[in-house]
C-alpha positions in Angstrom: 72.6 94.2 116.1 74.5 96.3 117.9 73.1 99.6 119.6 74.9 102.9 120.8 73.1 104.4 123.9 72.8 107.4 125.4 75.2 107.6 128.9 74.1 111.6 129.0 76.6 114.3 128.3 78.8 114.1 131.0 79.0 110.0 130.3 82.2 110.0 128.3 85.0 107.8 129.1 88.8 109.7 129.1 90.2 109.7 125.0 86.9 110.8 123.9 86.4 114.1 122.1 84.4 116.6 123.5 81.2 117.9 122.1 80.9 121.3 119.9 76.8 121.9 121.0 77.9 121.1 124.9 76.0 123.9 125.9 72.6 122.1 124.6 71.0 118.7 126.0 70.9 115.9 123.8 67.9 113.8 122.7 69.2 110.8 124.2 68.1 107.4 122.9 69.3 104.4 120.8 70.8 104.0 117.4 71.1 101.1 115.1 68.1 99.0 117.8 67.0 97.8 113.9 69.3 97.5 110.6 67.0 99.2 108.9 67.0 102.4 111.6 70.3 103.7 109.8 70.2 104.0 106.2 72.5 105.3 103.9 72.2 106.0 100.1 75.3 107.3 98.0 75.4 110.4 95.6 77.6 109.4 92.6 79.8 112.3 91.3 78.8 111.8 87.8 75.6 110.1 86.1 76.7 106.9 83.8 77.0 107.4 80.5 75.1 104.5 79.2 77.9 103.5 76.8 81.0 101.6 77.4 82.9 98.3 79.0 81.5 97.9 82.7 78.3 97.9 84.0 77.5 100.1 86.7 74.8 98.7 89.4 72.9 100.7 92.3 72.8 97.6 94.9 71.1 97.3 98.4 73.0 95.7 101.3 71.4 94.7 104.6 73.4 94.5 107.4 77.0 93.3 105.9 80.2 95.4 105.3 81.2 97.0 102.0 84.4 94.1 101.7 81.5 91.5 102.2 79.4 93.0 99.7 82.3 92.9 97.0 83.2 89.0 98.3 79.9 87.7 98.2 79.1 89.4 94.1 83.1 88.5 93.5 82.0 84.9 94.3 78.3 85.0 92.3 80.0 86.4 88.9 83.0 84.1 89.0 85.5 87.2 89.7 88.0 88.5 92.3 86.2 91.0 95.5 89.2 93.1 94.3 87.1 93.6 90.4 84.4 94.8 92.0 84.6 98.4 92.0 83.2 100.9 94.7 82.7 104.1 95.1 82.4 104.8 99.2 82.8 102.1 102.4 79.5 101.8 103.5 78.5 99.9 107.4 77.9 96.9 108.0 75.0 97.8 110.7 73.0 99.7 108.1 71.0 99.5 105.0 73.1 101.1 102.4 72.4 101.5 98.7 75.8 102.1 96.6 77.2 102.3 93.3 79.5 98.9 92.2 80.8 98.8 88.7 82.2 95.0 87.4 83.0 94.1 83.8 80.1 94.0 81.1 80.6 90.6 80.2 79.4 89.9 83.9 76.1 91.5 83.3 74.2 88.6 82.5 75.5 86.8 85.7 74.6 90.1 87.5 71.0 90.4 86.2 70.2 86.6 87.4 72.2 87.1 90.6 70.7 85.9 93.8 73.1 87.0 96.8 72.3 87.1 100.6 71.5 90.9 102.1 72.2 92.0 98.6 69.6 93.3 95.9 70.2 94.9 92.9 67.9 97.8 91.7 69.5 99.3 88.5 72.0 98.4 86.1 73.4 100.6 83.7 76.5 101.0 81.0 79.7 102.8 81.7 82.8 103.9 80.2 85.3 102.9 83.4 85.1 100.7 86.7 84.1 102.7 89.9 87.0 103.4 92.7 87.0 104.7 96.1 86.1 108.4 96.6 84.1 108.8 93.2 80.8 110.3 95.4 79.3 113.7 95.7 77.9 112.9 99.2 76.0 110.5 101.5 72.5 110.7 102.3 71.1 109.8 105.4 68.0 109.0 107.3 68.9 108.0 111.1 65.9 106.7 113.3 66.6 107.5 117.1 64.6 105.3 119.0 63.8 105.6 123.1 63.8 109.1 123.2 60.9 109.3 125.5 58.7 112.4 124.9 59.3 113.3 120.8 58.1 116.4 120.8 60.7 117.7 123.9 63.3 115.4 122.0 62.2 117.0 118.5 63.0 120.5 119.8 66.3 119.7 121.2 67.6 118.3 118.1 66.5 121.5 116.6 68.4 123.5 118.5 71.3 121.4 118.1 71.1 121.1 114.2 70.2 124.6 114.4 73.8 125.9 115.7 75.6 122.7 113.1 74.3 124.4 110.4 75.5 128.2 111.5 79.2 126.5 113.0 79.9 123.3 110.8 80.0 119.9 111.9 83.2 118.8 113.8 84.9 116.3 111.0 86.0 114.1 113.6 86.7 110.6 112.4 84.6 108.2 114.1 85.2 105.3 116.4 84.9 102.5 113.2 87.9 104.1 111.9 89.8 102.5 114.8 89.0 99.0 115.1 87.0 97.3 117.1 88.7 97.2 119.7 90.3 100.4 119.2 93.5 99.3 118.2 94.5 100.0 114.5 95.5 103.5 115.4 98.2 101.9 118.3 99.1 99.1 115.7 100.2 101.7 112.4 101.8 103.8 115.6 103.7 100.7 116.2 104.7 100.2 112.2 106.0 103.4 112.0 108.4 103.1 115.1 109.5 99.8 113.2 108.1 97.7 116.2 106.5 95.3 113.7 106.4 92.5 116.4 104.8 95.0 118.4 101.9 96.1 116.0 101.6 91.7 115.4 101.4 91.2 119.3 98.8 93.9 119.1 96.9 92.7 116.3 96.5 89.0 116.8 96.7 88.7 120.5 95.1 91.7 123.3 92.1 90.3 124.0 88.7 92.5 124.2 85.5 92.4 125.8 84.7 95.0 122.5 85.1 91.6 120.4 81.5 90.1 121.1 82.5 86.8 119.4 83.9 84.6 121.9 86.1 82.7 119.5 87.6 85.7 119.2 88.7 86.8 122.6 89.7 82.9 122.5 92.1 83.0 120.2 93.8 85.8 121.5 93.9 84.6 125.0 95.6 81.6 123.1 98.4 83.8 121.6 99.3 85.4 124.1 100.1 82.1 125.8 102.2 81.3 122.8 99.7 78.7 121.5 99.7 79.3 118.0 98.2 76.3 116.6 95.4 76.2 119.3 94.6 80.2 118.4 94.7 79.1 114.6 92.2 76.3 115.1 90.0 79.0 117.1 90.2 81.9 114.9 87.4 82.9 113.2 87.0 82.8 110.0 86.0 85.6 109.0 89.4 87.6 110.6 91.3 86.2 107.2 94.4 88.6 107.9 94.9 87.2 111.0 94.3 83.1 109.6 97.1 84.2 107.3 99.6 85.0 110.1 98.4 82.4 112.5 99.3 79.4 109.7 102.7 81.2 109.6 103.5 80.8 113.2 101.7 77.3 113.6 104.2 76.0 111.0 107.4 77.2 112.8 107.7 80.7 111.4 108.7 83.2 113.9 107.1 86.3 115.4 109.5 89.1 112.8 108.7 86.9 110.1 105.3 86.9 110.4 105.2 89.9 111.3 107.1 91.3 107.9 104.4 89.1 106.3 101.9 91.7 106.9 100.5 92.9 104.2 100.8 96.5 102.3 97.5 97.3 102.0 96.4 96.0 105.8 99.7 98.3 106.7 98.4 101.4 104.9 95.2 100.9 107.0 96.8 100.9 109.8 98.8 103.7 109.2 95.8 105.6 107.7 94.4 105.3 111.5 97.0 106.3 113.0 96.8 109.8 110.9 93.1 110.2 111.6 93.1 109.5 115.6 96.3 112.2 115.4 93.6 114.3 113.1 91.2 114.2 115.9 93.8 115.2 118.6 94.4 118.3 117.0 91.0 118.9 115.8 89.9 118.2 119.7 92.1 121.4 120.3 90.7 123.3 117.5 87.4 122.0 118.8 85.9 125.8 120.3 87.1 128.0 117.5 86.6 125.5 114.6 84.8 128.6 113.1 87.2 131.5 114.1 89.9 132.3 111.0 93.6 132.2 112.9 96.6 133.8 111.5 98.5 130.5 110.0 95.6 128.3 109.3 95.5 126.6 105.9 92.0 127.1 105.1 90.3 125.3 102.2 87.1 126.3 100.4 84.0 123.9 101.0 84.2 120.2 98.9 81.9 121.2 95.5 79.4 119.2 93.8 82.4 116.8 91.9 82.8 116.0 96.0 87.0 116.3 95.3 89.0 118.0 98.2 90.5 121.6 97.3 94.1 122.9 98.2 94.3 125.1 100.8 95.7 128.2 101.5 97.0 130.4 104.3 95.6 132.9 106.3 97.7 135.6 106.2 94.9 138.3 107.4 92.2 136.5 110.2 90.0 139.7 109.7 89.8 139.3 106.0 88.8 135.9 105.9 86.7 135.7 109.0 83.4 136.8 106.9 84.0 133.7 104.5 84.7 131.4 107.3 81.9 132.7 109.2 79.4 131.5 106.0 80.8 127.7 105.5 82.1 129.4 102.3 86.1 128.5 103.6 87.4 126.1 106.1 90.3 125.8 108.6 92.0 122.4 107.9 94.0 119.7 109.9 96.8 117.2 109.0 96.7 113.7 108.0 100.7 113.5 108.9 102.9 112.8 106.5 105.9 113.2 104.4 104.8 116.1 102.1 101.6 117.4 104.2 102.2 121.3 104.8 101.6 122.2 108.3 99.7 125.4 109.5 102.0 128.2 110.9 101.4 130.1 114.4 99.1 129.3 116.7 97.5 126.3 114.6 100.8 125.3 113.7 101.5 124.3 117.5 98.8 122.6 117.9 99.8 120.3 114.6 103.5 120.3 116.3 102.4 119.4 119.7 100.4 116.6 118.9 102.5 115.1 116.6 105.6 115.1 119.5 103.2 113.6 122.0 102.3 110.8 119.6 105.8 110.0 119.7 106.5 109.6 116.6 109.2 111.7 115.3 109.1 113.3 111.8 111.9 111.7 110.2 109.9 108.5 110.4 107.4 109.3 108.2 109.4 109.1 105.2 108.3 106.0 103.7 107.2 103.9 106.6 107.8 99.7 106.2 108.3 101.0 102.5 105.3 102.9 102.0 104.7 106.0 101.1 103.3 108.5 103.4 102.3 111.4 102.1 99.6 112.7 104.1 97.8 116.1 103.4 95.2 118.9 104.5 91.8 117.7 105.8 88.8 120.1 106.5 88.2 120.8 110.6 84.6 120.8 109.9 81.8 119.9 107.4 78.5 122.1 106.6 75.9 119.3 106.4 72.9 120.1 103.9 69.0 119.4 104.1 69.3 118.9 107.3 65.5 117.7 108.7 64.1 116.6 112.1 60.7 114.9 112.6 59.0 112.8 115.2 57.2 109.7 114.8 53.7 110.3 117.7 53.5 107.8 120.1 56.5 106.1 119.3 59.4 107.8 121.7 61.2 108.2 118.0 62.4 110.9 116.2 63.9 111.0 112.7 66.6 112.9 111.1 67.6 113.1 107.4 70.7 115.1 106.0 73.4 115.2 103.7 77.0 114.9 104.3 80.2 115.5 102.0 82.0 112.1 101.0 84.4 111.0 104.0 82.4 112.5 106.4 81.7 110.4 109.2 77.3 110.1 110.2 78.3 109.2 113.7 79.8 112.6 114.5 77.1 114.8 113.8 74.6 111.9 115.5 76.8 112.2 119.0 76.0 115.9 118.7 72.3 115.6 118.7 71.8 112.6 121.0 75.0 113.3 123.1 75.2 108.8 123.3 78.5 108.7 122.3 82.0 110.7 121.2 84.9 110.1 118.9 87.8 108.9 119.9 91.0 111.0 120.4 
């Protein structure tokens, strides 16, 4: 199981963002010490309708990923991962109860269905499959464990939830975004400066101490010598992208051909980090007036109860606006670079520039990347969290927070705030 512990505020390693509540101590303490101290259940945008072709299941997993989830019931009903439908990503160090939707005909295999870490607790009828995005919100319950005295660490998260609910939460994408070893947001930079044997040396070789797995650090060490065959046979089998390429090289293909072999949908991902760590950059900027209306912002009105994203529009008059920005009724917003994505103008619109030249990544290679389209678009800076709660469990050095965020929004973010243990990257 793996833990994220407090290193106080001033603990934070260079590329980490800085913290909106700096001015208030954290509870310090420990997060995910148990699977079951981070639990996660999803808000669907829209009841079933109890009629219909697919049956709709509210499933429990423990401690696997959302792709294993859809792998392990893909293999129990005799159907591709790919046919199982989801609504959100959920962790894999969590208990998470989600939404999956597979064809009716399965629901007899479904009902009788005994799968590892996975339980089901409803099934229903519905008229279409589930796909990604189709949530309201998440709702959490986070146990902070080692927080020594709970009623001193009860008040400081007080505070700091206190001043999250009056400013917003930063909408920082967290570090899971980026790899474990930090590297997807380097590897889609890499793919969109057509280095593809670049973003392949990164991706199957760069050995980590991040990667707990021996075999893993192991089979790196073994490209990077060259050794294909030996960092096939030690690749874990779990890593299937990287299997895939290693067979290619074993059997005599070379590094660009392999390295065209990567697939579309592993490219988007690593192009879709790419646009969030530059999304962070700017919103790291942004970071002290992420509640102040500036003349050129794009500002977007708050994600409803359907949980969809709204267009945005420009701030022509700060003063005018400020009142609804000031109530979490409108948003400043950041890009997810693209092709089409609108940028802010004046001072936000620097900012966007700025970071974009220093990724270096000029603009005329966004247009379809590796053949992909890259369209990008507007992202809110911030996110107004809702029923947000703080308790403390006596005698236990544990305190427990509930709250719930808007679909996308990352746990971990407003988490660092209140415990100050850790920071997103940028």
């Amino acid at each position: 199981m793996s833990t994220e512990r407090a290193s106080g505020a001033d603990g934070a390693t260079s590329g980490d963002a800085p913290f909106l509540t700096a001015g208030l101590p954290g509870t310090g303490g420990v997060l995910r010490e148990r699977t079951e101290d981070f639990v996660v259940e999803e808000i669907p945008r829209r009841a079933p309708r109890g009629r219909g072709d697919w049956a709709r299941a509210r499933v429990a997993k423990r401690g696997i990923s959302t792709p294993e989830l859809r792998r392990r019931l893909g293999a129990a009903l005799a159907l591709p991962p790919a046919e199982v439908g989801v609504a959100g990503m959920k962790d894999a160090d969590a208990v998470a109860r989600q939404w999956i939707s597979v064809p009716w005909s399965r629901e007899p295999r479904l009902s009788a269905a005994s799968v590892k870490d996975v339980e089901v607790l409803e099934i229903t009828r519905d008229d279409s499959p589930l796909h990604l995005g189709e949530l309201a919100g998440n709702r959490f319950t986070v146990h902070v464990r080692g927080v020594g005295d709970e009623g001193a660490a009860l008040a400081k998260a007080r505070a700091i939830l206190d001043q999250l609910a009056r400013r917003g939460v930063p909408n920082f994408y967290g570090a899971q975004r980026f790899g474990v070893r930090g590297e997807s947001a380097e590897i889609g930079r890499r793919l969109l400066l057509g280095d593809a044997v670049g973003a392949l040396d990164l991706l199957l070789g760069a050995p980590s101490g991040a990667e707990l797995d021996p075999r893993a650090r192991q089979f790196r060490a073994a490209y990077e010598r060259g050794a294909w065959r030996e960092a096939r046979a030690l690749v874990p089998g779990r890593l299937a992208t990287e299997s895939r390429l290693l067979d290619l090289l074993a059997r005599g293909r070379g590094k660009p051909f392999a390295a065209g072999r990567i697939a579309p949908a592993e490219r988007r991902f690593f192009l879709s980090a790419w646009q969030s760590l530059l999304f962070n950059r700017v919103l790291m900027r942004r970071l002290a007036r992420i509640d102040v209306a500036l003349a050129g912002d794009l500002l977007a009105v708050g994600r409803g109860e359907d949980g969809r994203r709204p267009d945005a529009r420009r701030c022509v008059d700060p003063a005018a606006d400020q009142p609804a920005v000031a109530r979490l009724e409108l948003h400043p917003t950041a890009p997810l670079f693209g092709e089409r994505v609108e940028l802010a103008g004046g001072e936000p619109g620097g900012i966007e520039l700025a970071v974009l030249q220093e990724s270096g990544v000029p603009r005329a290679r966004l247009r379809r990347p590796t053949g992909l389209a890259l369209f990008g678009e507007r992202r809110e800076a911030r996110f107004a969290p809702r029923d947000l709660e703080a308790r403390a469990l006596r005698g236990e050095g544990t305190i427990v927070l509930s709250f719930l965020l808007p679909p996308g929004c990352f746990a971990t973010t407003l988490l660092g705030e209140v415990t100050k243990c850790f920071r997103p990257p940028v």
